[in-house]
The first five atom37 places (N, CA, C, CB, O) and aatype in JSON, in Angstrom:
{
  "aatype": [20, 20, 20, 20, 20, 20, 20, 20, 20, 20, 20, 20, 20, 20, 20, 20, 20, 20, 20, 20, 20, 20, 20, 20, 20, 20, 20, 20, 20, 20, 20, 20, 20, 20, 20, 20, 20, 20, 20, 20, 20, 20, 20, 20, 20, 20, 20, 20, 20, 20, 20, 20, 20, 20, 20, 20, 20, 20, 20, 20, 20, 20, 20, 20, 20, 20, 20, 20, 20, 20, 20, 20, 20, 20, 20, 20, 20, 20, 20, 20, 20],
  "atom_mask": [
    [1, 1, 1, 1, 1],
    [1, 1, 1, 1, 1],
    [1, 1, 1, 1, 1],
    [1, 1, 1, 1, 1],
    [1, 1, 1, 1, 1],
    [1, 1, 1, 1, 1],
    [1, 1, 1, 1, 1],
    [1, 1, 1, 1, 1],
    [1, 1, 1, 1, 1],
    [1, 1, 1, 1, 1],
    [1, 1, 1, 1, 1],
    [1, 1, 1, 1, 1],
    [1, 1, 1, 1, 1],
    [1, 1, 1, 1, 1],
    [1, 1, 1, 1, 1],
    [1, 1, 1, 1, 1],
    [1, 1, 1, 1, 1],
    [1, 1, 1, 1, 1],
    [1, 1, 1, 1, 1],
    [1, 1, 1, 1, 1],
    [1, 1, 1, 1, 1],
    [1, 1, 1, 1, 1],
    [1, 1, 1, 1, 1],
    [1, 1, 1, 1, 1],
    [1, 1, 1, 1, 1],
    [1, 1, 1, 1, 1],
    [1, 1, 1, 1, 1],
    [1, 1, 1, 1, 1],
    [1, 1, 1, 1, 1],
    [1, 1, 1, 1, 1],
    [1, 1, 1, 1, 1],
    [1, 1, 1, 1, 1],
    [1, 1, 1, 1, 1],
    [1, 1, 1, 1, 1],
    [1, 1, 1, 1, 1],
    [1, 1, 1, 1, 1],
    [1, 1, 1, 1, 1],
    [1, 1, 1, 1, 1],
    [1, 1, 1, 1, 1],
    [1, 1, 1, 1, 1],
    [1, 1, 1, 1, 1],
    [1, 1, 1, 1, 1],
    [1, 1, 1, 1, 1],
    [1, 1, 1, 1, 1],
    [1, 1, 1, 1, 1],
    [1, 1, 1, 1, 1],
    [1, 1, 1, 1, 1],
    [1, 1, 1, 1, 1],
    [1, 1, 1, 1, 1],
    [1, 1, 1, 1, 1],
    [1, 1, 1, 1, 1],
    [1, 1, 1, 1, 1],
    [1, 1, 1, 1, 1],
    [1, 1, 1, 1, 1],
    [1, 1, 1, 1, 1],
    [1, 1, 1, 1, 1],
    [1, 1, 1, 1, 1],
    [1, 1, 1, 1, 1],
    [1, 1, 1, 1, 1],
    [1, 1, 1, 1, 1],
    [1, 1, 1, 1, 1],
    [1, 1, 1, 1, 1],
    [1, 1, 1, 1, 1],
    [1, 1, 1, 1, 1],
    [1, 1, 1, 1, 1],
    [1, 1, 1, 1, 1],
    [1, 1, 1, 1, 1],
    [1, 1, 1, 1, 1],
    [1, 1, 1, 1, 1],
    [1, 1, 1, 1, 1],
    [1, 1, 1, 1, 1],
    [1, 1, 1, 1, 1],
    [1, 1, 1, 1, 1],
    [1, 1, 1, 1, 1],
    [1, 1, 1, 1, 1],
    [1, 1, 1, 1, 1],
    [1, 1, 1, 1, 1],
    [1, 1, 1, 1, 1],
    [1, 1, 1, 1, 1],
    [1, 1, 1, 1, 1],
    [1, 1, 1, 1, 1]
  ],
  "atom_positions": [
    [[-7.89, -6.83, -14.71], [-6.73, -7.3, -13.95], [-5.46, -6.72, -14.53], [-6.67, -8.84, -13.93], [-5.34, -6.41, -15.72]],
    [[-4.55, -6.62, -13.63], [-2.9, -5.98, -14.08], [-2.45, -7.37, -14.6], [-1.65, -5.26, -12.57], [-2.82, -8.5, -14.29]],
    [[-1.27, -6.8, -15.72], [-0.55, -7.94, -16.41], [0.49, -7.87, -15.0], [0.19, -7.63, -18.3], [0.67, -7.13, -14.03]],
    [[0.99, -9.03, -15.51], [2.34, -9.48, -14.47], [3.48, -8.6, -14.38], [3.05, -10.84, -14.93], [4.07, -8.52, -13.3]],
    [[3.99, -7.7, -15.69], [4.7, -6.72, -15.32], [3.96, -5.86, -14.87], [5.43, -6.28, -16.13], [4.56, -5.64, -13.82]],
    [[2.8, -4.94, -14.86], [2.14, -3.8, -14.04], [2.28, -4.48, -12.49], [0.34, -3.43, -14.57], [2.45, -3.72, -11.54]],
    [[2.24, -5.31, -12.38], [2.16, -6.09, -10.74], [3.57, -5.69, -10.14], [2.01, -8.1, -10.75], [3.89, -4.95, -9.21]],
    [[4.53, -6.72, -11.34], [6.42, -6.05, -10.92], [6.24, -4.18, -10.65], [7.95, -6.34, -12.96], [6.5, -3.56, -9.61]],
    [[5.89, -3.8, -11.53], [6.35, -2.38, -11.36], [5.62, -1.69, -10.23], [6.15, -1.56, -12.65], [6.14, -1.06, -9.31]],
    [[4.31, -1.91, -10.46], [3.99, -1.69, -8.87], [4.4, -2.05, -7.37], [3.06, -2.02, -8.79], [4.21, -1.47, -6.3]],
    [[5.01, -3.22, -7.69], [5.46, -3.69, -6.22], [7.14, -3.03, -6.25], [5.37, -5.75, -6.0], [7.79, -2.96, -5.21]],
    [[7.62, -2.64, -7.42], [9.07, -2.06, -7.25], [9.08, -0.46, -6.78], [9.88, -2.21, -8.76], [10.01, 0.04, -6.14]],
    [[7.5, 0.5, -7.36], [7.33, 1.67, -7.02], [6.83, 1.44, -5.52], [6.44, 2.41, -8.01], [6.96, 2.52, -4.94]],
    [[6.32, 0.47, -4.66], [5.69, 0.6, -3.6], [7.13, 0.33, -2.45], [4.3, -0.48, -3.62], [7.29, 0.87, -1.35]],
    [[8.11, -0.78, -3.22], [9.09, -1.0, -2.33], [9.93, 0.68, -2.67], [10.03, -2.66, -2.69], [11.01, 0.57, -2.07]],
    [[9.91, 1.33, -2.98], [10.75, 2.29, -3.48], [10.27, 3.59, -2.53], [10.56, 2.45, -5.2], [10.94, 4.26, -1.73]],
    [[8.95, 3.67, -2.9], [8.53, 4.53, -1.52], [8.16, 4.35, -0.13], [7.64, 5.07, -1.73], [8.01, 5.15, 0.8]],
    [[8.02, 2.65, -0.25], [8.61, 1.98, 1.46], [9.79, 3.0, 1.91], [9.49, 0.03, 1.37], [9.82, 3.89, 2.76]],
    [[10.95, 2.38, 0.81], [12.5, 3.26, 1.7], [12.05, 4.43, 1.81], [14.17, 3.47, 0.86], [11.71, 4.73, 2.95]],
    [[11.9, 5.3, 0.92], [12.04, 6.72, 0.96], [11.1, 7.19, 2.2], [11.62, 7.41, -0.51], [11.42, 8.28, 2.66]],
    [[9.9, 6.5, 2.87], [9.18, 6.99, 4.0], [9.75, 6.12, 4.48], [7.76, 7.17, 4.19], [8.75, 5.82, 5.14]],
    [[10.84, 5.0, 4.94], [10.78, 4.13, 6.19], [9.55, 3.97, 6.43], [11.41, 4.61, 7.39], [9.01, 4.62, 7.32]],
    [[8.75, 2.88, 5.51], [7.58, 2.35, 6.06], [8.29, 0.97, 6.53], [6.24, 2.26, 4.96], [9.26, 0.68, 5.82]],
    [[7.94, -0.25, 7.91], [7.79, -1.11, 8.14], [7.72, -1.87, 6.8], [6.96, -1.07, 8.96], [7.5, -1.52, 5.64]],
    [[8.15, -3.71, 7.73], [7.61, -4.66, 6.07], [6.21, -4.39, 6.37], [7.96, -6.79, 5.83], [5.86, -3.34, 5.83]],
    [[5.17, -5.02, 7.13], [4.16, -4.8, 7.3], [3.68, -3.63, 6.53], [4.05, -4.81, 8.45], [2.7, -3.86, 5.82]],
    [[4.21, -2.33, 6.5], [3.36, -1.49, 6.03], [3.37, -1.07, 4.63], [3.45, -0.55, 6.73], [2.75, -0.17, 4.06]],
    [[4.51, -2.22, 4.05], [5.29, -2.19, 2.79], [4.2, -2.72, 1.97], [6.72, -3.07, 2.75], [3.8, -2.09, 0.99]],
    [[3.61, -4.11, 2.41], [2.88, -5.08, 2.39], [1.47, -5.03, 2.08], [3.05, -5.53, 3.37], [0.77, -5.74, 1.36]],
    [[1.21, -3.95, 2.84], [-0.25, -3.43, 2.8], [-0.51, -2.12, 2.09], [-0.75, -3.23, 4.2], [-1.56, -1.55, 1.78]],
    [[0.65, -1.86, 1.95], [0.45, -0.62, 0.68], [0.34, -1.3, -0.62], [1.84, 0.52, 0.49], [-0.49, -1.12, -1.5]],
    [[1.53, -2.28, -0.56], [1.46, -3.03, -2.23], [-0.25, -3.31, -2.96], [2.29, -4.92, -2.04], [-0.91, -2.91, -3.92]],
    [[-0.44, -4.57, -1.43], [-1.93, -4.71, -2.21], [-3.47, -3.41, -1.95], [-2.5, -6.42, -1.54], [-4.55, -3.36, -2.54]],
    [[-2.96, -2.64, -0.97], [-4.01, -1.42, -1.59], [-3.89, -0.62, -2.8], [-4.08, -0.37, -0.72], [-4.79, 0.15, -3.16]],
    [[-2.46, -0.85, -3.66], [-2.3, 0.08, -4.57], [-2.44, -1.39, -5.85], [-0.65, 1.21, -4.33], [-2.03, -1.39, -7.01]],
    [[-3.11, -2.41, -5.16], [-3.45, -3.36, -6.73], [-4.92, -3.2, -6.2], [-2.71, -5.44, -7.06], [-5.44, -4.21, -6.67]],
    [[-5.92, -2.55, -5.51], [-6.87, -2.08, -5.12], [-7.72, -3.15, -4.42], [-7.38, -1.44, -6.1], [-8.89, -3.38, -4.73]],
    [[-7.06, -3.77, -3.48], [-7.55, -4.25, -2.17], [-8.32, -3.63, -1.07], [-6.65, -4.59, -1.62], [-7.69, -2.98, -0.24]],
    [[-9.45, -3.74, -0.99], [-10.14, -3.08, 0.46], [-9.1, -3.56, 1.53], [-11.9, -3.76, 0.91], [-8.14, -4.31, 1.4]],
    [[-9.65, -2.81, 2.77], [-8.74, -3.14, 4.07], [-9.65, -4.33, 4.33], [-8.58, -1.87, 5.48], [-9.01, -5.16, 4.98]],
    [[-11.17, -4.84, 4.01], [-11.31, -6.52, 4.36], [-10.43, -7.53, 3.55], [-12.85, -7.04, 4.05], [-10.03, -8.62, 3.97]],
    [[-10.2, -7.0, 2.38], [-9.53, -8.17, 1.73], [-7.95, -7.93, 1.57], [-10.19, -8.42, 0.29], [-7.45, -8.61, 0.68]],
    [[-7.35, -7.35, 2.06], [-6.28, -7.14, 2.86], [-6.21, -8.27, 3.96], [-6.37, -5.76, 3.44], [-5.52, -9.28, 3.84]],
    [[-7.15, -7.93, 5.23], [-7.39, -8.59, 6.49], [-7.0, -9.89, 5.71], [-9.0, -8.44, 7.29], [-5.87, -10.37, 5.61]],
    [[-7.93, -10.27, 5.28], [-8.26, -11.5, 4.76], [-7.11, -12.19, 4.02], [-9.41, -11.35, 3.91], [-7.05, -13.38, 4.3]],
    [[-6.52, -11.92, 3.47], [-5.61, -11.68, 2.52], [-3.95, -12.08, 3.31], [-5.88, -9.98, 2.0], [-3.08, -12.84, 2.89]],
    [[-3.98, -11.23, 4.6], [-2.68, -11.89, 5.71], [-3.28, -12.06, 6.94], [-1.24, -10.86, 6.03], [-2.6, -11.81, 7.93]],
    [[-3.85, -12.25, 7.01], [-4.4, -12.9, 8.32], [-4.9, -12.35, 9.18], [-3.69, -13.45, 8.97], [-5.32, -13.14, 10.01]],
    [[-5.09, -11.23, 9.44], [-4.81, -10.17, 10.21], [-5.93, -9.54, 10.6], [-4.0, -9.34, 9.65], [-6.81, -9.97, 9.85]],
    [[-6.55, -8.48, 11.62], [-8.1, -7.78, 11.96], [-7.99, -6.61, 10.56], [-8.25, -6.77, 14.02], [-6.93, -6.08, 10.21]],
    [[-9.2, -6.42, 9.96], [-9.25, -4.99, 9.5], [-8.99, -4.16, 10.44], [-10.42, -4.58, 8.96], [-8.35, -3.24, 9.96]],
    [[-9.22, -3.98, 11.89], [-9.18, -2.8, 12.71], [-7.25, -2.88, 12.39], [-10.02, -3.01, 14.69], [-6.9, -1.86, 11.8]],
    [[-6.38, -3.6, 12.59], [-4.83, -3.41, 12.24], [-4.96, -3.35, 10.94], [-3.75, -4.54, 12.69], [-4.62, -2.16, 10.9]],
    [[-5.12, -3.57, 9.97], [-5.05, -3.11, 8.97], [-5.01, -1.52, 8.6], [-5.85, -3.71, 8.55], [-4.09, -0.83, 8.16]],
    [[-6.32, -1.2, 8.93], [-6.66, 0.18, 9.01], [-5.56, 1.38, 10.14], [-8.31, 0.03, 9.56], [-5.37, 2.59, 10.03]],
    [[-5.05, 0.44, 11.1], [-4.37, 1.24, 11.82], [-3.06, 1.43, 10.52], [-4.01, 0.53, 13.47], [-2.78, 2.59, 10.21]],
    [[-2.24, 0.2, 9.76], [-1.31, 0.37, 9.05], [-1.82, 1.41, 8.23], [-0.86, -0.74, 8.47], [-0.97, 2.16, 7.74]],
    [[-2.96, 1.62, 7.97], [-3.11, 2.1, 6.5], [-2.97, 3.9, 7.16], [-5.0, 1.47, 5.49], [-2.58, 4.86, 6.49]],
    [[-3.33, 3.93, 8.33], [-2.92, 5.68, 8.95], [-1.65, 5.93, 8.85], [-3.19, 6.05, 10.6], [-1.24, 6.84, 8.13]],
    [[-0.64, 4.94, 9.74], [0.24, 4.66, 9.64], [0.89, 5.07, 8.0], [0.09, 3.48, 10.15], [1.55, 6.11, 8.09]],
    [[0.87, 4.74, 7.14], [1.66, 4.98, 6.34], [0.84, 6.49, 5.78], [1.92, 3.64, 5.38], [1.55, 7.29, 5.17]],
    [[-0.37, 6.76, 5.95], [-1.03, 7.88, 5.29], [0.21, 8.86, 6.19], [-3.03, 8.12, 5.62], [1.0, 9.61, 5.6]],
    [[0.19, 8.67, 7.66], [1.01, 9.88, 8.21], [2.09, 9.86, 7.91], [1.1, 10.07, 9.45], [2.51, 11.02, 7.87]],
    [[2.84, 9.14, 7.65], [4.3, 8.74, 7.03], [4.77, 10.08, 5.25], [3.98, 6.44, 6.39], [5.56, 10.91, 4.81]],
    [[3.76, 9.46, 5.05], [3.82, 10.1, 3.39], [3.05, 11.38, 3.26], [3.09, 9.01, 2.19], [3.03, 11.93, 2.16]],
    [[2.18, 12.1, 4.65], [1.51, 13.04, 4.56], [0.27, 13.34, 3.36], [2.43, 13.81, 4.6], [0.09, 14.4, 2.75]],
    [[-0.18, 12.59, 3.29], [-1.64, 12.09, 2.77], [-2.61, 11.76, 3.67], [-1.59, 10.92, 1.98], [-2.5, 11.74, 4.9]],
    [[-3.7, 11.45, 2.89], [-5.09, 11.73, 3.76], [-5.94, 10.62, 3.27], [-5.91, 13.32, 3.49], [-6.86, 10.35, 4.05]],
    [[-5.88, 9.91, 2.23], [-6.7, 8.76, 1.41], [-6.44, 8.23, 0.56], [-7.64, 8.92, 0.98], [-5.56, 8.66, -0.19]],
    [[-7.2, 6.85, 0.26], [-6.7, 5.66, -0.2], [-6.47, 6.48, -1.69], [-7.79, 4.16, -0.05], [-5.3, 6.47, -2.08]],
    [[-7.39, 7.15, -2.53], [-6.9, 8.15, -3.49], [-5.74, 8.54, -3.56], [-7.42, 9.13, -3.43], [-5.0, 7.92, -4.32]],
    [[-5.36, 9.35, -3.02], [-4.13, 9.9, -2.88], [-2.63, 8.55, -2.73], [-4.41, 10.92, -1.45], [-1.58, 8.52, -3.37]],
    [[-2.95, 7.95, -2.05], [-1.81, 6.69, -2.16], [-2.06, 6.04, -3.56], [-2.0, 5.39, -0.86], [-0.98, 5.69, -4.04]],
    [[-2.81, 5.85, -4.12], [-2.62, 5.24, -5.38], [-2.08, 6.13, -6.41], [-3.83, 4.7, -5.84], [-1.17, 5.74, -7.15]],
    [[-2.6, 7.38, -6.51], [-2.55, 8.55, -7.1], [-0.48, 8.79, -7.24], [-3.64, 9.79, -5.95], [0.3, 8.79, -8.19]],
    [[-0.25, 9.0, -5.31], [1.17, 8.96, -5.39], [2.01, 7.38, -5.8], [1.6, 9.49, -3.94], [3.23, 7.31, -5.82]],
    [[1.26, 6.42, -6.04], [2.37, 5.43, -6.48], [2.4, 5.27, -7.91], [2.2, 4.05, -5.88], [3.28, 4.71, -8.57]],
    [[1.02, 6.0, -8.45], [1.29, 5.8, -9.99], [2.06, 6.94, -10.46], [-0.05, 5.69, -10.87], [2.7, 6.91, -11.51]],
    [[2.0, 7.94, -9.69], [2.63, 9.49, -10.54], [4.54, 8.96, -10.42], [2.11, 11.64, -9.16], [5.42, 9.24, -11.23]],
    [[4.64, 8.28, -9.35], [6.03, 8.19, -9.48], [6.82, 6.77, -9.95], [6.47, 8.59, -8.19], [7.87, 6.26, -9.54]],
    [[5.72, 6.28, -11.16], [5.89, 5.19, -11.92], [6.77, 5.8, -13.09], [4.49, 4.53, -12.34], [7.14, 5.09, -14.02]]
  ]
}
């Protein structure tokens, strides 16, 4: 598990590249907890929501940031920690 500051800093690098792509809150939201390594069920699960929308957010921000996989989004939120 992340200590409580790795959690802060992750959610300050995820709000940080929210602005810089204009992601949605929603898509702000669902990046945070895929990058504390949430599946898109426990995401769903997690806000209420279908995995099938989930998964649509999670394109959604892949096309935003020009990436291709859940790799790569974690990859880019830790490199710019």
């Amino acid at each position: 598990t992340r200590s409580p500051g790795a959690e802060s800093e992750l959610a300050a690098l995820a709000d940080s590249v929210a602005e810089e792509f204009l992601l949605s809150e929603r898509e702000r939201e669902i990046m945070r907890l895929v990058g504390r390594g949430y599946t898109a069920s426990a995401v769903a699960e997690q806000l209420v929501i279908s995995t099938n929308t989930v998964n649509s957010h999670i394109q959604h921000i892949y096309h935003k940031l020009g990436i291709h996989k859940r790799s790569e989004l974690i990859s880019y939120l830790h490199r710019n920690g």
